[in-house]
N, C-alpha and C positions, 0 to 999 in steps of 0.2 A: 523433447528434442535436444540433441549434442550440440552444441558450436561451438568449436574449435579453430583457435589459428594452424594453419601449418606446423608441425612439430614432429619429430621423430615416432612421439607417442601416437598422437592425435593419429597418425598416418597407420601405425601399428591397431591404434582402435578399432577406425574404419575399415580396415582388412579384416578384423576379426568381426565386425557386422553383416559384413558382405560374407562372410563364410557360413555365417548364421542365420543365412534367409532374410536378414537388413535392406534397408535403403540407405545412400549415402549421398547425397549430393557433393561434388566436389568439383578441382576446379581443371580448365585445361586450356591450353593456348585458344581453342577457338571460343566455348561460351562454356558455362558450368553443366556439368550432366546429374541427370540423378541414374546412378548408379545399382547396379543390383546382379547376384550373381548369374553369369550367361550360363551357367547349367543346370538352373532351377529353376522348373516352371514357376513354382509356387510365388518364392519371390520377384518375377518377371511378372504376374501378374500384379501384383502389388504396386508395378511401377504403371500399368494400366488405368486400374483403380483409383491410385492417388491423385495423377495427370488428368484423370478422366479423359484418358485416349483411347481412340476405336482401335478396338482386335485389329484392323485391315492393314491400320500402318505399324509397317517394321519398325526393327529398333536397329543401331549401329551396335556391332559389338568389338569393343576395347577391350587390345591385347599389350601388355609390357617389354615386348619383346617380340623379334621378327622369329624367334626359334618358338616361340608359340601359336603360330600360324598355323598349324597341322592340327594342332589339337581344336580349331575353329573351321576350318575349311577342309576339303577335300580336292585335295589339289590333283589329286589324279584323274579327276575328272575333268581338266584342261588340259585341252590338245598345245604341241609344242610351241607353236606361234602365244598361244597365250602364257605360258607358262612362262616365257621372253619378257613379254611385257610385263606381267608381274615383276621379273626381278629386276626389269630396269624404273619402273615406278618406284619399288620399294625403295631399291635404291637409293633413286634421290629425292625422297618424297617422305622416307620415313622413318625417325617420328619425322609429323605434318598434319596440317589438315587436309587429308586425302582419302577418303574413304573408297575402297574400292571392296564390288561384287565379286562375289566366287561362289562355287558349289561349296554349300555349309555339309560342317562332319557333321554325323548321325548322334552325335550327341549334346548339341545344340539342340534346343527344343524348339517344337515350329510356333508357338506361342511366339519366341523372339522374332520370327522371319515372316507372322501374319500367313504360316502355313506355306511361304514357297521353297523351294529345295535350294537356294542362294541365300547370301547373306552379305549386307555391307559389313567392313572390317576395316578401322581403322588402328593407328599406334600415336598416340596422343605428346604430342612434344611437351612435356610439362611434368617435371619432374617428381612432384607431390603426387602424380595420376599413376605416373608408371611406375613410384613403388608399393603404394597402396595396390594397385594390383595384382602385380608381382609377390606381396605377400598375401593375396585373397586368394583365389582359385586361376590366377592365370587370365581370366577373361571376364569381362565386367558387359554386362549390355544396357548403354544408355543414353536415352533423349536430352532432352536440353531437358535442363530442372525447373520445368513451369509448369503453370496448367496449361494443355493444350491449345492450340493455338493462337495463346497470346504472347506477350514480347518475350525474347529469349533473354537467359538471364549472364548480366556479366561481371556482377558485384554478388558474393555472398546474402545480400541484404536482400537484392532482389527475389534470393531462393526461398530468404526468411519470410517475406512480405507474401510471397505464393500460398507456402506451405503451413504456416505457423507450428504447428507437433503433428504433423502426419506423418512426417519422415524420422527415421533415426538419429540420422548427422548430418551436420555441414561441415565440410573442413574449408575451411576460409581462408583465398590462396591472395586476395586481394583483385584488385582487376584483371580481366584475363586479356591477351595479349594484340589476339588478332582480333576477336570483337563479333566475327559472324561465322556461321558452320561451317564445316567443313565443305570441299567437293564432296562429289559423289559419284564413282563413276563405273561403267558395268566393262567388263572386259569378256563377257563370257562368251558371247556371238563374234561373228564376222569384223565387226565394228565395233570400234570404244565409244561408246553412247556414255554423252553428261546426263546423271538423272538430276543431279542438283546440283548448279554452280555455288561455289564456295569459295575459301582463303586460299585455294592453286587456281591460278587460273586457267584459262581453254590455251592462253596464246602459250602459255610453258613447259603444260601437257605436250600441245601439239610440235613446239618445238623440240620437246627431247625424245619426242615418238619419231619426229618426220612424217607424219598422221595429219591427216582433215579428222576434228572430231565433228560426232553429230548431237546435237540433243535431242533428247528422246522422244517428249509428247508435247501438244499444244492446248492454248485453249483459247476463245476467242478474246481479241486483244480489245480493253477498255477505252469507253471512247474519249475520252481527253487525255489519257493515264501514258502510259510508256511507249513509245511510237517503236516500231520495231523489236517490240521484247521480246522474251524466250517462252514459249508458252508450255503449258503443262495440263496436265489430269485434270480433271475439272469434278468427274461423277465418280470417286470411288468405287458406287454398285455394278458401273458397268465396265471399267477397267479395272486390273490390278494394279496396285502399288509396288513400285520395287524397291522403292527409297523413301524416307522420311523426309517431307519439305516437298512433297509434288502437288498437295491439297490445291487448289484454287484461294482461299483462304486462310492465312496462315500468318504466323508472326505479328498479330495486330494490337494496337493499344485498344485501353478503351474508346476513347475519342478517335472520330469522324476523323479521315486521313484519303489527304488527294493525290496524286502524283503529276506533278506538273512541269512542261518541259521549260529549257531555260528562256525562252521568250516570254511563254505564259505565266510563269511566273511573276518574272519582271515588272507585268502589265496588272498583276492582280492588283487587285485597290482595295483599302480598308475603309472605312468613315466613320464620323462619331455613333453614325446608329448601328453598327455594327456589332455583334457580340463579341465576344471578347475571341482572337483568333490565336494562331499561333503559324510561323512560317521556317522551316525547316530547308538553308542554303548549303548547298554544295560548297563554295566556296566564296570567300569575303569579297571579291572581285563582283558575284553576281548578287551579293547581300546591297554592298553600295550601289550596283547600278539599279536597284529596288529602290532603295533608302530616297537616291535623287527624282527617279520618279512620284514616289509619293509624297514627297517635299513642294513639288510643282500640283501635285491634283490635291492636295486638303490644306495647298495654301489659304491661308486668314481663318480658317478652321480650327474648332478644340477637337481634342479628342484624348480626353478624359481616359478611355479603358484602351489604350495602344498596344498593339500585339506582342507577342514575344517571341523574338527572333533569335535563330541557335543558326551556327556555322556547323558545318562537318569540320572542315578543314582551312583553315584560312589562306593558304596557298595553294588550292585544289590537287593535295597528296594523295591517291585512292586509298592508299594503305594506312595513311593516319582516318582519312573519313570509316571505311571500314573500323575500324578499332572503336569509334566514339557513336557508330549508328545507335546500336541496340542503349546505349546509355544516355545518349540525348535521346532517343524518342520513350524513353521511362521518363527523365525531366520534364519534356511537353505532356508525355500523360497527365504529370502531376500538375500542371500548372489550371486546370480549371478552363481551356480554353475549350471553345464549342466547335473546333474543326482546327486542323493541323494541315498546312499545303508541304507541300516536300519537292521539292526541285530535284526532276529525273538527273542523275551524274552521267559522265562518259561511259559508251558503250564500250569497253575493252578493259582487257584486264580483272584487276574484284571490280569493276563499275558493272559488270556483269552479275552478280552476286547481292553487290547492294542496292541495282534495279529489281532483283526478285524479289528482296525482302520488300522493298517496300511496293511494289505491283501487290503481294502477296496481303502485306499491311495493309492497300484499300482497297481490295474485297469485300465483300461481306458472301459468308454463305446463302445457298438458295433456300 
């Protein structure tokens, strides 16, 4: 396997792997994707294989340019209302992480779309993505560069630590910017359905639409876990997928992961017989008011193995907490602890995005 910095070359490389039926991991304002060309089955499968992901779920396919859009969709099959909304998304959304549905051209292979006749398509804000592209075939289709459903990755290292030589390259862009996927959103029906909240939010969509959006599917909601969350797909066999990120399970470390709102959290208690734990706060304001509660309940007490506690954001910024999820919960993976609690953030905004991932994060499949 390649690893490379960012570089003129490096970027010339991986275009010319990608054109050769390659895998390339690389990187892009929302997390790193592993890459592969969107009009080759052969290599699309390979991105299957290596991820060990199910045929059912699609892939995103990444284009360098808005005048490459046609050669990925077939836009003639939106009626004039949608074709609106298209170009006032595009517009201001891209490049972005915004992935939006369309009827896929006939020369997209259904291998990438899990066999439906649509496709998500995003234009990737990140400079190093869009000319690799741009010099590769125009269209890249690709998931986050993990293995399947575990943490997404947003350090080059992370893709290394996945893969070790099953892929071709990494071009290593350093950390990426936003830190969690992108939206996802369908524009093909009567209604803009979120299939997956991501780094646009619903309230900015729906402000430059003048739109109520809806989300799309449910699923039942966990019992101490996110109060009011957005719910989703739950059985694969008996739904279709439209988008990547709908599983029930998804995004998860190895380590045992709760989601706990900001009281319950505040209340949870460690003790010296405790295994060694680990506590994941939204913001430093709800870390102290912890801190001083557990200060009063193991007063005159040791405790020898004391948990390890990670902030999102020390002034509760969504947009700095988004950016450091996926990278503090790789930290708490490593750290050996036997259960990670995570304090549910504000429902608005990415608090919407970064409650999916982590709802998603403690799951476990059936």
């Amino acid at each position: 396997m390649i690893f490379l910095p960012v570089t003129q070359e490096s970027i010339e490389k991986g275009a010319h792997i990608l054109k050769n039926g390659g895998l390339v991991a690389f990187p892009t304002e929302t997390v790193y994707g592993l890459g592969a060309d969107a009009f080759n089955p052969l290599a699309l499968a390979k991105i299957f294989e290596v991820k060990n992901r199910p045929r059912f779920d699609p892939l995103i396919i990444h284009i360098a340019s808005i005048n490459m859009l046609e050669n990925v969709a077939d836009l003639s099959l939106l009626n004039e209302h949608s074709r609106y909304k298209l170009f006032i998304l595009a517009e201001h959304f891209w490049p972005g992480p915004l992935s939006i549905v369309l009827p896929k051209n006939k020369k997209i292979p259904g291998i990438a779309t899990a066999g439906l006749q649509t496709a998500a398509i995003r234009f990737p804000d990140n400079s190093a993505a869009q000319k690799m592209i741009f010099l590769s075939t125009g269209a890249v289709a690709a998931p986050s560069a993990n293995l399947f459903g575990s943490l997404s990755p947003t350090r080059a290292q992370h893709v290394r630590d996945s893969f070790t030589d099953k892929i071709d390259m990494i071009l290593d862009g350093g950390q990426t910017k936003i830190g969690i996927e992108s939206t996802v959103i369908d524009i093909t029906g009567d209604r803009i359905k979120i299939l997956r909240p991501g780094g646009t939010s619903k309230e900015t969509i729906e402000k430059l639409l003048n739109a109520h959006l809806d989300y799309a599917d449910k699923i039942p909601k966990p019992k101490t876990v996110i109060h009011d969350s957005r719910q989703v797909i739950s059985d694969p066999h008996s739904s279709i997928l439209n988008s990547p990120g709908q599983l029930k399970s998804h995004y998860a470390p190895k380590t045992a992961l709760s989601v706990l709102s900001h009281e319950e959290i505040i209340k949870k208690q460690f003790t010296d017989e405790d295994a060694k734990q680990a506590f994941l706060f939204f913001d430093g304001q709800t870390r102290d008011a912890w801190q001083k509660e557990q200060a009063a309940f193991n007063k005159n007490k040791e405790n020898p193995d004391a948990p390890v506690v990670k902030v999102l954001s020390e002034k509760g910024d969504l947009l700095e907490a988004a950016s450091n999820l996926f990278e503090t919960l790789h930290e708490l993976d490593a750290c050996d602890a036997s259960h990670i609690y995570a304090q549910e953030v504000p429902r608005h905004g990415l608090g919407e995005a970064i409650n999916d991932r982590l709802l998603r994060a403690s799951s476990k499949p059936d």
